[in-house]
N, C-alpha and C positions, 0 to 999 in steps of 0.2 A: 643211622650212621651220622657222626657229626660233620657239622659243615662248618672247612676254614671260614675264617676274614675275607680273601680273597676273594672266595666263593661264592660266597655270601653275598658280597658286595655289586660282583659280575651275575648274579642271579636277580638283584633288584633291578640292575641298569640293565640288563635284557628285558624285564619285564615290562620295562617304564621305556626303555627307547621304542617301540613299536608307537605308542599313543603321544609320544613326544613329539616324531616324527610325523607321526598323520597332521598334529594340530599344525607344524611350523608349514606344511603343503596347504594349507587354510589361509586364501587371498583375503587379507582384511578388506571389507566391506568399505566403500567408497565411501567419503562424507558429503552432504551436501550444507554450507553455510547457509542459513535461510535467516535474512539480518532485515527485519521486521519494525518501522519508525513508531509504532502502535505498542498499546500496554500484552499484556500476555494472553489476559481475558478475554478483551475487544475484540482481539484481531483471531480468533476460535473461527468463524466463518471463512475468511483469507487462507489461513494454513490450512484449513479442509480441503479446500479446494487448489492447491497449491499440491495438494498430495494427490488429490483425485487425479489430476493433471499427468503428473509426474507416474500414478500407479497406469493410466495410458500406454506408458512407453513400457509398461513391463517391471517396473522400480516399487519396490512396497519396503517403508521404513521399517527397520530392525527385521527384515530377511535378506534383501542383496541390498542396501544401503542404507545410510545409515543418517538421517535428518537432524540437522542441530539447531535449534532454534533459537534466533537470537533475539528479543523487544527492546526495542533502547525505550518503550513509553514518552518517548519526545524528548531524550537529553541525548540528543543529536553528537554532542561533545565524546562523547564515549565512541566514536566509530572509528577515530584514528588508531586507536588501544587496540580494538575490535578486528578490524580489519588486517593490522600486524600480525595480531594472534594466528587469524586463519591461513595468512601467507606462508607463518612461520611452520606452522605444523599440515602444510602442503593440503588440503582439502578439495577434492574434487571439482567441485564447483560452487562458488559465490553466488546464490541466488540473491535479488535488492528485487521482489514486486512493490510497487506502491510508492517507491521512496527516492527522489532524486539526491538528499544528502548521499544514502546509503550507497548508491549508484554511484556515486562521482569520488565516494571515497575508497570504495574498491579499485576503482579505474586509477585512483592516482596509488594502490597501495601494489599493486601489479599489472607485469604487462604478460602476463604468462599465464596466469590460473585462467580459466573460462569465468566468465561473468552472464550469468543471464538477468535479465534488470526488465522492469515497468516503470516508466516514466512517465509524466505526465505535460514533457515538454520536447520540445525538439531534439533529438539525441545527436543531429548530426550540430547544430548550434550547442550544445551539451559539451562537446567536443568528447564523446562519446563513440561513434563513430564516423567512418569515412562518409557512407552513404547507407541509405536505408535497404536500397536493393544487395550492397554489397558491405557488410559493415566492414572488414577488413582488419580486424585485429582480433582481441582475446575477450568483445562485447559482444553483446547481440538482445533482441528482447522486443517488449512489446510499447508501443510510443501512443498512449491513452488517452491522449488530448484532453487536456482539463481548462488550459487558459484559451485553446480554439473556441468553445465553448461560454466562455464569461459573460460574453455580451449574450447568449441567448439565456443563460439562464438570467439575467436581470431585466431582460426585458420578459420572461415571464415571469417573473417575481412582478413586475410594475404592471401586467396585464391583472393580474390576481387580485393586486391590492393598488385602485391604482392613485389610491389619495394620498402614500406613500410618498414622502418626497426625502425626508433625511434619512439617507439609505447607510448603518454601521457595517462596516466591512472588519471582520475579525479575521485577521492572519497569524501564523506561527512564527517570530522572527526569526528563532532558531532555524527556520527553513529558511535560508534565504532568498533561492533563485525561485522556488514556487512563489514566495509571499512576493516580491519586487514584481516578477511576472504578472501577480493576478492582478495587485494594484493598477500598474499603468495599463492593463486591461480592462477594468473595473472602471477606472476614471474617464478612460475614453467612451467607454459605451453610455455612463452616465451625461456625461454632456450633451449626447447627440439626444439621451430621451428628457434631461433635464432634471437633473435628480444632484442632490448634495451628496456628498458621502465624505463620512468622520475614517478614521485608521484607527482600530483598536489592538491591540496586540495580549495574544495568551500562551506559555509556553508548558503550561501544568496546567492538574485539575485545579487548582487554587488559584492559581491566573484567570482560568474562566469563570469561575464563582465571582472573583473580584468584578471581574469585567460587566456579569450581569446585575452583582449591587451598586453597580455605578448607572445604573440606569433608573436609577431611581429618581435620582437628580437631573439626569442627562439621557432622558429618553429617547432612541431612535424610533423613527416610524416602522421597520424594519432594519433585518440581519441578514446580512451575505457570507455565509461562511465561506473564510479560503480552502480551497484542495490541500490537505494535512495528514498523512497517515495518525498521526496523535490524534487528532482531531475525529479522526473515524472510527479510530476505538474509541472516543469518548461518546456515543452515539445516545447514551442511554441518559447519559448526564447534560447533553444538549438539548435532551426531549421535555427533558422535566423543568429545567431551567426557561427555555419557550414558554411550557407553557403556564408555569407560575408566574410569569412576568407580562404573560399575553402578547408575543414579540413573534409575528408572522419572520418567519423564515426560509433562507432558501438554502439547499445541500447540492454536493456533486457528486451523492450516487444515491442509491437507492437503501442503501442500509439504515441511513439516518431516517428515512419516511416509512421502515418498516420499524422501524423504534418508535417512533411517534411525533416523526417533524413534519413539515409541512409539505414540502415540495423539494423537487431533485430535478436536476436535468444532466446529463451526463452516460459514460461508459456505463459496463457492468464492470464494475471493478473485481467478484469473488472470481467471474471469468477471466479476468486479465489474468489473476493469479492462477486458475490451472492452466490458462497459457502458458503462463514462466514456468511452471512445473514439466507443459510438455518439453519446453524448448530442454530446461536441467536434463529430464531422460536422454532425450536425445542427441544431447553431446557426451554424455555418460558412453552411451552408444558406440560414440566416436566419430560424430560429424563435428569440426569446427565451427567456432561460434560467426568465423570471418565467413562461411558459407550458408549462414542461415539470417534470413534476409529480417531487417526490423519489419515487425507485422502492425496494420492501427486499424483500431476498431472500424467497420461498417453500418454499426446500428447504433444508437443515440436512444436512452430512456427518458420519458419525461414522467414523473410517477408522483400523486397527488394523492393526498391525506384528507379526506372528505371529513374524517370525524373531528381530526384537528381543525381542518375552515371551520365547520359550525361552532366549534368549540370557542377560537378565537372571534367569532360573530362574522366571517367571511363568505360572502354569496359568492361560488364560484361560477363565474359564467359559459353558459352551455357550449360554447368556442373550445373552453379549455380542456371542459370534461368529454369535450370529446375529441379533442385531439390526444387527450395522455394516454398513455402506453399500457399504465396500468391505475386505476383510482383504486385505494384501498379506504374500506370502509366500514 
């Protein structure tokens, strides 16, 4: 029997409204903005653990949520753009581990989205939030202490090496509150131990390359790297640069002396980040970020490259190797 137009028409759209139907009852999958100061590569260790973090709470990307990842690679410049974007098209939550720009530029692009953030400086001086027990607004996160720290890692840097006296400090300017921070942290600890220190500044890979063919002419006895997410993902390209150039240095974590630097003293930064991962689930959840309290690390790494000392002709002494946390070897 034939079948009108009509018919026809009302036989396909019965067909098709049942699975029409099911999909529009299909709660689209929350997003999480995860806006990353690091290259894409580098920072592979960070967003691991930023997921592992976050699969804690019960959250695994591309089945109940949905992970966007952002690397600005160190052009810090791109996060007002960035940050609009995610406001605009309403995103679950703002994850910033590792990154005070990225931090501070969410904070000023809303007051509304949740923000969960790693910082490496005081959040309530951040004006970040109210208080650490109570942050009180749409922040919350983990406060990782990088410049509490300055003065201990260069007084073990100057225990290591200790004929060391002009000490290069390389900061990101594009960062600024980190780089200013470490500085007048850096300069005060130097004075009390007695040590010179030049201001070098890198904001790419090509700025760092510059920075260590300028040492050619202008040799520091050592290098103090500043707290950088860019800087962190460059991990592999600070290793090699050390040690082509023979240039004892010190890091503030531990990724840089599993790459092949010399020395770290500091947080565990992969763990900060599945902290911000637990904190994202769990306002996913539906705990406010104003009820969850800024959390700061309790344990301090001090982790030593034995093969790098020898390499660079460094006897490290029995005090150090045995106070570090971990000597790799």
């Amino acid at each position: 029997m034939a079948i009108g137009r009509r018919q026809f028409i009302t036989a396909i759209g019965g067909a098709a409204a049942w699975p029409l139907a099911s999909l529009a009852q299909q709660p689209a999958m929350p997003v999480i903005g995860l806006v990353d100061g690091g290259s894409p590569e580098g920072s592979v260790p960070q967003t691991a653990a930023f997921r592992k973090g976050l699969g804690e709470t019960g959250y695994a990307d591309g089945k109940n949520v949905t992970v966007e990842e952002h690397h600005l690679s160190g052009q810090y410049d791109r996060l007002p753009a960035l940050m609009a974007d995610l406001v605009k098209r309403q995103v679950a939550v703002i994850a910033t581990p590792g990154s005070n720009p990225a931090t501070l530029a969410a904070k000023a692009a809303t007051a509304t989205i949740p923000i969960a953030f790693g910082v490496g400086q005081d959040p309530v001086a951040l004006g970040l939030v109210a208080s650490l027990a109570r942050p009180g607004g749409n922040a919350t996160g983990i406060n990782f202490f990088v410049q509490e720290v300055v003065a201990k890692r260069l007084r073990l840097l100057h225990d290591l090496v200790p004929k060391a006296v002009r000490v290069a400090v390389l900061v990101n300017p594009t960062n600024a509150t980190s780089a200013e921070a470490t500085l007048r942290a850096v300069r005060e600890a130097a004075a009390i131990i007695g040590l010179q220190i030049v201001t070098l500044n890198a904001a790419t890979s090509g700025e760092i390359d510059a920075v260590f063919a300028h040492f050619v002419s202008e040799r520091p006895d050592a290098l103090f790297v500043a707290p950088d997410a860019f800087f962190n993902s460059q991990r592999g390209q600070f290793a090699d640069l050390t040690a082509r150039n023979r240039i004892p240095a010190t890091y503030d974590n531990g990724g840089f002396v599993a790459a092949g630097g010399l020395m770290n003293y500091g947080t565990d930064i992969p763990d900060m980040f599945r902290q911000v991962g637990i904190y994202a689930g769990t306002i996913l959840k539906g705990t406010k970020p104003a009820d969850l309290p800024v959390l700061q690390p309790i344990k301090f790494q001090f982790v030593l490259n034995l093969k790098t000392a020898q390499a660079l002709g460094i006897v490290v002494p029995s005090v150090l190797l045995a106070t570090a946390d971990e000597v790799i070897e």
